[in-house]
DSSP file (Angstrom, degrees, kcal/mol; ACC not computed):
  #  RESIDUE AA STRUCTURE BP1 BP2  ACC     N-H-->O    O-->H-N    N-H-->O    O-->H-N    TCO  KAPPA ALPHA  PHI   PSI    X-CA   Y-CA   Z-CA
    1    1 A X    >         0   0    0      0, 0.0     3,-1.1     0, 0.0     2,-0.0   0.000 360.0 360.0 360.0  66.2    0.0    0.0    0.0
    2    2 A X  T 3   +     0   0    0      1,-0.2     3,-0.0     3,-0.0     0, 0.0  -0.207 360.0  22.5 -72.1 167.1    2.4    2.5   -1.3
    3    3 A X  T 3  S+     0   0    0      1,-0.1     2,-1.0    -2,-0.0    -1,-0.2   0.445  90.3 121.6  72.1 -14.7    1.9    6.0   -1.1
    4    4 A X    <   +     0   0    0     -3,-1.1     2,-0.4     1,-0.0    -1,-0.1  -0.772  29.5 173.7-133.4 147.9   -0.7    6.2    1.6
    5    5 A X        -     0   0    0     -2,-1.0     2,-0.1    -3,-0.0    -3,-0.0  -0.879  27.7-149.2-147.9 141.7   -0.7    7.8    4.4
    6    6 A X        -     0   0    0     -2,-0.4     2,-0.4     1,-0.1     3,-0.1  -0.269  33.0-132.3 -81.7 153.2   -2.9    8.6    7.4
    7    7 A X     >  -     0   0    0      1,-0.2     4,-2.9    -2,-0.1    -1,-0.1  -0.636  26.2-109.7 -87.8 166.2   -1.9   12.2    9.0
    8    8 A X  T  4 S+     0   0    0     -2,-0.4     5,-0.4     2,-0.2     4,-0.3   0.914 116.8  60.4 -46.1 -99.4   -1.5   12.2   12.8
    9    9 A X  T  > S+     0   0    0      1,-0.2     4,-0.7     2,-0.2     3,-0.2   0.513 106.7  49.9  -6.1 -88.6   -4.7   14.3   13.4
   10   10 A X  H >> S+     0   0    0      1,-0.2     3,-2.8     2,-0.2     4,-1.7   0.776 104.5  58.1 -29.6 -69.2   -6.6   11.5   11.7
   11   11 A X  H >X S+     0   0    0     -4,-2.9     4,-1.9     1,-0.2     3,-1.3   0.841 113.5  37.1 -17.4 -80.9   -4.9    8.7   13.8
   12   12 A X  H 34 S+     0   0    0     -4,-0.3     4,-0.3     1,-0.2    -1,-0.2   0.386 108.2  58.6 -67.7  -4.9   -6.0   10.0   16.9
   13   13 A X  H << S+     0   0    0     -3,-2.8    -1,-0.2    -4,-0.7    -2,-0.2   0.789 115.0  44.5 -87.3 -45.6   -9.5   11.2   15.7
   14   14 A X  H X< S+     0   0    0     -4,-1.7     3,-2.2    -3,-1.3    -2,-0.2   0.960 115.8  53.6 -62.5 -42.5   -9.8    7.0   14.7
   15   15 A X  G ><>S+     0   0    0     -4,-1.9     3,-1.2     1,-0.3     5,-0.5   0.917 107.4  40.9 -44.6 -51.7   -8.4    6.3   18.1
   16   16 A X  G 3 5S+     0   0    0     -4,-0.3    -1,-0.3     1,-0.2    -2,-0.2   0.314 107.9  61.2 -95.2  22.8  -10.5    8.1   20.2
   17   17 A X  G < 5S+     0   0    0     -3,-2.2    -1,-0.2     3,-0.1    -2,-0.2   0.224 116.2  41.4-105.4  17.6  -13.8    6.9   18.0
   18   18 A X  T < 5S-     0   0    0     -3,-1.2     2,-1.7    -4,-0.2    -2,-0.1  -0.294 117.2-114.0-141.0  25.9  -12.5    3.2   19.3
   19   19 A X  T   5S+     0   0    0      1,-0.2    -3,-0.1    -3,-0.1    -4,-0.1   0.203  70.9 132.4  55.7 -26.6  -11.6    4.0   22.6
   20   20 A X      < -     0   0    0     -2,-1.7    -1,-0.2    -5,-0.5    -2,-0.1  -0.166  59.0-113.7 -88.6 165.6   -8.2    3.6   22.4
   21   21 A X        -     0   0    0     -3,-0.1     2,-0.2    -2,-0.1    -1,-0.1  -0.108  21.6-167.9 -71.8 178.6   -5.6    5.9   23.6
   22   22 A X        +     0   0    0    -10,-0.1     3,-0.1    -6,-0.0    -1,-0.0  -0.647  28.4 150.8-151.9  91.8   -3.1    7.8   20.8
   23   23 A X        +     0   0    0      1,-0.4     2,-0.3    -2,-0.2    -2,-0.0   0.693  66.8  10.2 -17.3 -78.2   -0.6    9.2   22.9
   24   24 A X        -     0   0    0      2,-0.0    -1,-0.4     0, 0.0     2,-0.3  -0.910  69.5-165.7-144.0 138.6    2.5    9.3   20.9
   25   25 A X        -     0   0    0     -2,-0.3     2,-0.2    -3,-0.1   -17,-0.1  -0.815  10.8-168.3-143.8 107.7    2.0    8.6   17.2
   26   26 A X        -     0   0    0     -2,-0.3     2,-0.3     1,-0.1    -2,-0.0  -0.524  21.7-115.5-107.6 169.5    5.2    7.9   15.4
   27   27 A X        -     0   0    0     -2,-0.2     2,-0.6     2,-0.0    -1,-0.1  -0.641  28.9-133.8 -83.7 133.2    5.8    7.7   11.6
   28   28 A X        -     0   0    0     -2,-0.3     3,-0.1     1,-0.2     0, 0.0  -0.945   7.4-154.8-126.8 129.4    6.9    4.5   10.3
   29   29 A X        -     0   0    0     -2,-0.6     2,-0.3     1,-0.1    -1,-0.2   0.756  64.5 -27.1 -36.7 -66.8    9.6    4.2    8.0
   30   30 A X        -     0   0    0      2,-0.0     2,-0.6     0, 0.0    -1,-0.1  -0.939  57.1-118.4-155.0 165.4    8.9    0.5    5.8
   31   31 A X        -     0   0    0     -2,-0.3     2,-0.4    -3,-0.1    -3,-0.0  -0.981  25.8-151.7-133.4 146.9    7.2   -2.4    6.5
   32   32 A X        -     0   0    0     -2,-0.6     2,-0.2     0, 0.0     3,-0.1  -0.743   7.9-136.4-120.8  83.6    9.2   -5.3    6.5
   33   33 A X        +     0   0    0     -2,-0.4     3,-0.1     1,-0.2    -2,-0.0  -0.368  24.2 176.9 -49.3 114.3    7.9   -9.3    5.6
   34   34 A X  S    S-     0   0    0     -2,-0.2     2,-0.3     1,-0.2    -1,-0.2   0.871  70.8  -8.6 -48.0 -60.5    9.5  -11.3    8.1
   35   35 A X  S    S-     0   0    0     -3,-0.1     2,-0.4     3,-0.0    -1,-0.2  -0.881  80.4-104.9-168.1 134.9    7.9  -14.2    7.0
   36   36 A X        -     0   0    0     -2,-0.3     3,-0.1     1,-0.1     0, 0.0  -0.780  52.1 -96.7 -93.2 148.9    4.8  -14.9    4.2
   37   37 A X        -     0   0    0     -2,-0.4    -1,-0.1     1,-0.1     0, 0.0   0.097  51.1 -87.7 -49.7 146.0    1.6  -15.8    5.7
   38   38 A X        -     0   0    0      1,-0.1     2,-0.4    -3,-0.1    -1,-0.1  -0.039  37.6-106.0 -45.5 168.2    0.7  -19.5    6.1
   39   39 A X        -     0   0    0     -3,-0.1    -1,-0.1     1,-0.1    -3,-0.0  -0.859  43.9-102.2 -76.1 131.0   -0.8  -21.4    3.8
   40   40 A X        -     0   0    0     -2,-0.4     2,-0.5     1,-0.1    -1,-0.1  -0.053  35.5-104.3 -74.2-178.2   -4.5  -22.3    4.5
   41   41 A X        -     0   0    0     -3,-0.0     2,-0.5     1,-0.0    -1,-0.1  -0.659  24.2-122.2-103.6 109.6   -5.4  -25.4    5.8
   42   42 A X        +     0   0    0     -2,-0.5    -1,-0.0     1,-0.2     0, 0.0  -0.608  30.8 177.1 -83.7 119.9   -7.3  -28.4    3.3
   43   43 A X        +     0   0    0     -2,-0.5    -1,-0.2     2,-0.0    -2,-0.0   0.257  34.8 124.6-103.0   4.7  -10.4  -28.8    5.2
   44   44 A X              0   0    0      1,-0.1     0, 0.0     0, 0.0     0, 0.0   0.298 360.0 360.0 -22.3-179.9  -11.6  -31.3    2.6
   45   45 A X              0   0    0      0, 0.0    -1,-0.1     0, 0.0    -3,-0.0   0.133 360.0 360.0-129.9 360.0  -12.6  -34.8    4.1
């Protein structure tokens, strides 16, 4: 999801309509896969 990006103000407007606190709201550099999600699970029988 290049290119978008939420402002501070916003953050903390979503925060506080979800109770939760926004404090400190830092800027985040990259996001980094560690790891690819599993594969799901054959639930066939």
């Amino acid at each position: 999801m290049t290119g978008r990006r939420a402002s501070e103000d916003a953050v903390r407007r979503l925060a506080a309509q979800v109770g939760m606190p926004a404090d400190e709201v830092l800027p985040i550099a990259d996001t980094i896969l560690v790891r690819p999600d599993p594969e799901p699970a054959d639930t066939r029988s």
